[in-house]
C-alpha positions in Angstrom: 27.7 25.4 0.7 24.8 26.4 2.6 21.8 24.0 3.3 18.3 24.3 4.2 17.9 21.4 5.4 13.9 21.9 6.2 13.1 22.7 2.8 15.4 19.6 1.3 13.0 17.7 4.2 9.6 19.5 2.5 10.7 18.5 -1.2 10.6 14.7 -0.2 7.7 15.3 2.1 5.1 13.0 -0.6 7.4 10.3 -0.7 9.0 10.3 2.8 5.0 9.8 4.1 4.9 7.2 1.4 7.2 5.4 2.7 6.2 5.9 6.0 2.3 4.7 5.4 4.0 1.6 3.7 6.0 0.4 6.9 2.8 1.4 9.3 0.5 -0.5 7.7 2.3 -3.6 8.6 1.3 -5.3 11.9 5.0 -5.8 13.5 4.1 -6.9 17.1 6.1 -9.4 18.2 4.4 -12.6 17.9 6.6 -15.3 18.6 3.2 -18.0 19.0 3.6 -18.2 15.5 7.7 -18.4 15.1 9.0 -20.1 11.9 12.8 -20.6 11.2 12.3 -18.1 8.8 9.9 -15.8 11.1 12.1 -16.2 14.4 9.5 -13.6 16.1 6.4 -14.0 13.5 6.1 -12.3 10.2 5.1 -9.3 10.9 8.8 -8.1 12.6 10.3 -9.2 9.4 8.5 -7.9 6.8 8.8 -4.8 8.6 12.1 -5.1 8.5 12.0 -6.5 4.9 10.3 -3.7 4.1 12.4 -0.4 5.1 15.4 -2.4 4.1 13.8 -2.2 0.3 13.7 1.7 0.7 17.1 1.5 1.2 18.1 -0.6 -2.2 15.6 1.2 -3.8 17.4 4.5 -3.1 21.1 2.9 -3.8 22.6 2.0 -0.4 24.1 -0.7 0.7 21.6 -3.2 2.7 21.9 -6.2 4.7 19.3 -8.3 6.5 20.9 -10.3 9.3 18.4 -13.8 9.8 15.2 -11.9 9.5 15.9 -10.2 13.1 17.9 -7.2 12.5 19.5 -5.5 9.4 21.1 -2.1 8.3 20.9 0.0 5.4 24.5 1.9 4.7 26.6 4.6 3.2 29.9 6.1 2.4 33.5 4.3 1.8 33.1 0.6 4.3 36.6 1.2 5.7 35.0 4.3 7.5 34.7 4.6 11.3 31.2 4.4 11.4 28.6 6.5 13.0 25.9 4.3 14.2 22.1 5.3 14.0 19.6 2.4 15.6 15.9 2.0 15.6 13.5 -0.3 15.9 11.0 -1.7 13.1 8.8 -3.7 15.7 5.5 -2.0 18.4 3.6 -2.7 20.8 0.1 -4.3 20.3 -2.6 -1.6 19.8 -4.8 -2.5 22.4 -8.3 -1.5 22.8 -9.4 2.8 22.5 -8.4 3.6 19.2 -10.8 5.6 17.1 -9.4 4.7 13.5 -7.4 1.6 12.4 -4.4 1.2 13.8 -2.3 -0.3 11.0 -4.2 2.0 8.8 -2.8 5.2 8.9 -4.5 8.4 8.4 -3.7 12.2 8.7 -6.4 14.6 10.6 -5.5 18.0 11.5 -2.4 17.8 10.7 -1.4 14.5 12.9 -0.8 10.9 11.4 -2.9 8.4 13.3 -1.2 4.4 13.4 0.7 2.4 15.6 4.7 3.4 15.4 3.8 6.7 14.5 6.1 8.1 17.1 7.4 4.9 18.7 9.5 4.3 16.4 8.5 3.8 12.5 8.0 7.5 12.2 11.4 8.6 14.0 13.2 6.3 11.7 11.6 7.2 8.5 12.6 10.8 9.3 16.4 9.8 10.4 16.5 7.5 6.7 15.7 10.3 5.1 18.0 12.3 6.7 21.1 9.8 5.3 19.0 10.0 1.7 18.9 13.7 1.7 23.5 13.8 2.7 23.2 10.4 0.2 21.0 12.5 -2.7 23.1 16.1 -2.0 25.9 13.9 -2.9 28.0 16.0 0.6 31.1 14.4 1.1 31.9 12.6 4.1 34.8 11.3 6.6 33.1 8.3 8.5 30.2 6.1 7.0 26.6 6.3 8.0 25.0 2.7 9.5 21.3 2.8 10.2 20.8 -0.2 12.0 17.3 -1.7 12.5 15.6 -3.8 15.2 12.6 -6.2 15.4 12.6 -6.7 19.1 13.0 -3.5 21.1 10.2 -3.7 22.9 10.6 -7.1 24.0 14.1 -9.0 24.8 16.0 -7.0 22.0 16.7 -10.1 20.4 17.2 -9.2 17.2 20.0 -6.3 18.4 21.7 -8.8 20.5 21.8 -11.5 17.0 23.5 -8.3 15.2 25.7 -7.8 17.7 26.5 -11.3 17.3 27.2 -11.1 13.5 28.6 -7.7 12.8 30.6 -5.3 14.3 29.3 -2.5 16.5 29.8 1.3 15.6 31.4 3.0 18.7 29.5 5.8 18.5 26.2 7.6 17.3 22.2 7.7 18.7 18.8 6.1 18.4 15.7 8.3 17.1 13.8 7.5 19.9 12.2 8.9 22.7 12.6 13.1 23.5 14.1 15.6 21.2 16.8 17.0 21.7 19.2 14.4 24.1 18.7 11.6 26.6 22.3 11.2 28.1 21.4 8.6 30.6 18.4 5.7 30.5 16.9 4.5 33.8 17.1 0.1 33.5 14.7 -2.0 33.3 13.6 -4.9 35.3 11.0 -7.4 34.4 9.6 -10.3 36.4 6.4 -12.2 37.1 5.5 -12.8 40.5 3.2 -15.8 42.0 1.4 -16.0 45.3 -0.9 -18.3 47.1 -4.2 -16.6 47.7 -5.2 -17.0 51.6 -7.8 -19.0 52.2 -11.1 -17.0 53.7 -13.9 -17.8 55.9 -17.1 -18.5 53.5 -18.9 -15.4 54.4 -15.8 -13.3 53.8 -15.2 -11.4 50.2 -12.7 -13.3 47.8 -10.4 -11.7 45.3 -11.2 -15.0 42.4 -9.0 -13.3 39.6 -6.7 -10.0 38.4 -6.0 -9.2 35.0 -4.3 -6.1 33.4 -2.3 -5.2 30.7 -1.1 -6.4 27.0 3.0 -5.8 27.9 4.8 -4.8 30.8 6.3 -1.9 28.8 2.7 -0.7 28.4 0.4 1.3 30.9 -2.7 -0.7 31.4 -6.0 0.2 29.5 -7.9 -1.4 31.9 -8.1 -3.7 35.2 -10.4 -6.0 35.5 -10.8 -7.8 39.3 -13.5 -10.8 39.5 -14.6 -10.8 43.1 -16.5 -13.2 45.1 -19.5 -11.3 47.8 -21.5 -14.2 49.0 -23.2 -10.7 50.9 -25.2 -8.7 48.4 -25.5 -6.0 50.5 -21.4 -5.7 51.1 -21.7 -4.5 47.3 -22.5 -0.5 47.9 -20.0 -0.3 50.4 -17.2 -1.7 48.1 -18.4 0.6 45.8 -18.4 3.5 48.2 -14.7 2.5 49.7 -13.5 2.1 45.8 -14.2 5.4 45.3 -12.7 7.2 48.2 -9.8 5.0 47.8 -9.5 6.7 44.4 -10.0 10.2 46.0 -7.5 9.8 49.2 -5.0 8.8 46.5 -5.6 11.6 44.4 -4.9 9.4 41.2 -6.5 11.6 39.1 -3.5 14.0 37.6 -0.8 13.7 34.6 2.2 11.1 34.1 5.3 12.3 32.0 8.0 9.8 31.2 11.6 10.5 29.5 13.9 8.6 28.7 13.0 4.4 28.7 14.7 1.9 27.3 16.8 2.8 23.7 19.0 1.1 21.6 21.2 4.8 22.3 22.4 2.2 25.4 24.2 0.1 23.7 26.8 2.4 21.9 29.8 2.7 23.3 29.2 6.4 23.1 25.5 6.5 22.5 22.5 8.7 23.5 18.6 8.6 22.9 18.2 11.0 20.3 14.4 11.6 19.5 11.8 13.9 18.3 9.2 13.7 20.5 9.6 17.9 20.8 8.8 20.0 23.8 5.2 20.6 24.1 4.0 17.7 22.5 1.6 14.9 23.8 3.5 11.8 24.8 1.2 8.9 23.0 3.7 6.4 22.6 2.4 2.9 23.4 -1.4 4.7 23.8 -4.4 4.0 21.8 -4.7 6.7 19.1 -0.8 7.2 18.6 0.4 9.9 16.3 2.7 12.3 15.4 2.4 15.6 13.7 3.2 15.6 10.1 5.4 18.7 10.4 7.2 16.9 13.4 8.2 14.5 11.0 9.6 16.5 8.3 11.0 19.3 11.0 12.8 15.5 12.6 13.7 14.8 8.9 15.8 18.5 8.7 17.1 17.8 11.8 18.4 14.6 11.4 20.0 15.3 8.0 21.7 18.4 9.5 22.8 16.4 12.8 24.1 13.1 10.8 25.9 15.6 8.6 27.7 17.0 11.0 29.0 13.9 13.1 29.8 12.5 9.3 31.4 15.4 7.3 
């Protein structure tokens, strides 16, 4: 039986972005300020998760929500090995820059504007449908298909780590995250917070008062702000003037590329980042005015379906 699996892709395209508008339009930053025992890190993780779990017993699989923090959305016999797909429901706070709303999605030239657009709502949506289109084909299958979702990827991955707790772990599969085609190996990651006692100056010396920058530390900085104390006025054009070179000397101006970060693909026994960021394509993940192209999505879609199918059949 031969497939196309783009056009199976391009025949669900109205409700796969559907679907996809549905889950983007809910705030999921972690908020844990407002934690209840039944909102462990705030609402808006959980009815994220709530929400694409619903998709899934909407379309006839089997679901299960694990305390609000994790769930997965299932098919094929459950005796099956089990290939393991995991995403994450959850992003990073928007920030300042954007031009539209960013839990209000829209499509302009081709590109669909909101936060998770590419990181990750928009890679999952396109991997679920991938399982809906085997599901819907009605392809047989050796090994089951587990799509397990996160609400805390970009944080302490505490909602992975309570499913890992409660249910067993596929060995093997990916995580639609991060750069098409394969990540094979993710740098770590290290997080701390470091304190210092600021040196006392003479009184007609300059005096760093206060540094502030950034929302996360998975996040590059919108903007710095440094609160300085001149009790000399005339000190400020030549800060100005040595802010400036220091700028040039560094030659900070230029472009950043990063591949690869922290994915659930780690935590698989046999696991790889699997994503569909494509070659070419503008890395806006965790930026103001994140998107992805609507024919990424349904070109992820075919892709998916094909790949799953194959690691499955």
């Amino acid at each position: 039986m031969e497939i196309n699996w783009l056009q199976e892709a391009q025949k669900r395209k109205e409700m796969l972005l559907e679907d996809l508008s549905e889950l983007l339009r809910i705030n999921s930053v972690r908020d844990i300020e407002h934690q209840t025992d039944e909102y462990p890190l705030g609402a808006g993780p959980a009815l994220a998760l709530k929400k694409v779990l619903s998709f899934g017993e909407r379309d006839g699989f089997r679901v299960k929500n694990i305390d609000n923090l994790a769930g997965h959305i299932e098919y094929g016999e459950e005796t099956a090995e089990a290939l393991g797909i995991l995403g994450h429901v959850d992003v990073v706070p928007p920030g300042e820059g954007w031009a539209t709303d960013p839990f209000e999605p829209i499509i302009k030239e081709g590109k669909l504007f909101a936060r998770g657009s590419s990181d990750d709502k928009g890679p999952c949506i396109a991997a679920y449908y991938g399982m809906k289109i085997i599901k819907e084909l009605q392809l047989s299958t050796s090994k089951k298909i587990r799509f397990i979702f996160g609400t805390d990827e970009e944080s302490e991955w505490i909602g992975i780590h309570r499913y890992m707790e409660k249910e067993e772990m596929p060995a093997f599969g990916f995580s639609p995250d991060a750069n098409f085609p394969i990540i094979n190996g993710e740098k770590g990651i290290l997080s701390f917070e470091l304190s210092f006692t600021l040196k006392e100056e003479k009184a007609d010396k300059m005096q760093l008062k206060r540094f502030s920058s950034g929302l996360r530390a998975n996040m590059v900085p919108s903007e710095a702000i440094a609160v300085l104390e001149i009790p000399d006025l005339e000190k400020l054009s030549s800060l100005e003037t040595g802010y400036t070179k220091y700028l040039d000397d560094k030659k900070l101006k230029g472009t950043f590329e990063y591949k690869g970060g922290g994915t659930y693909g780690r935590i698989l026994e046999k696991g790889c980042a699997y994503g569909s960021l494509f070659p070419g394509r503008e890395n806006v993940m965790h930026q103001p005015n994140e998107y992805m192209y609507v024919e990424d999505i349904l070109k992820a879609t075919a892709i998916y379906a094909e790949a799953i199918y194959r690691l499955v059949k």
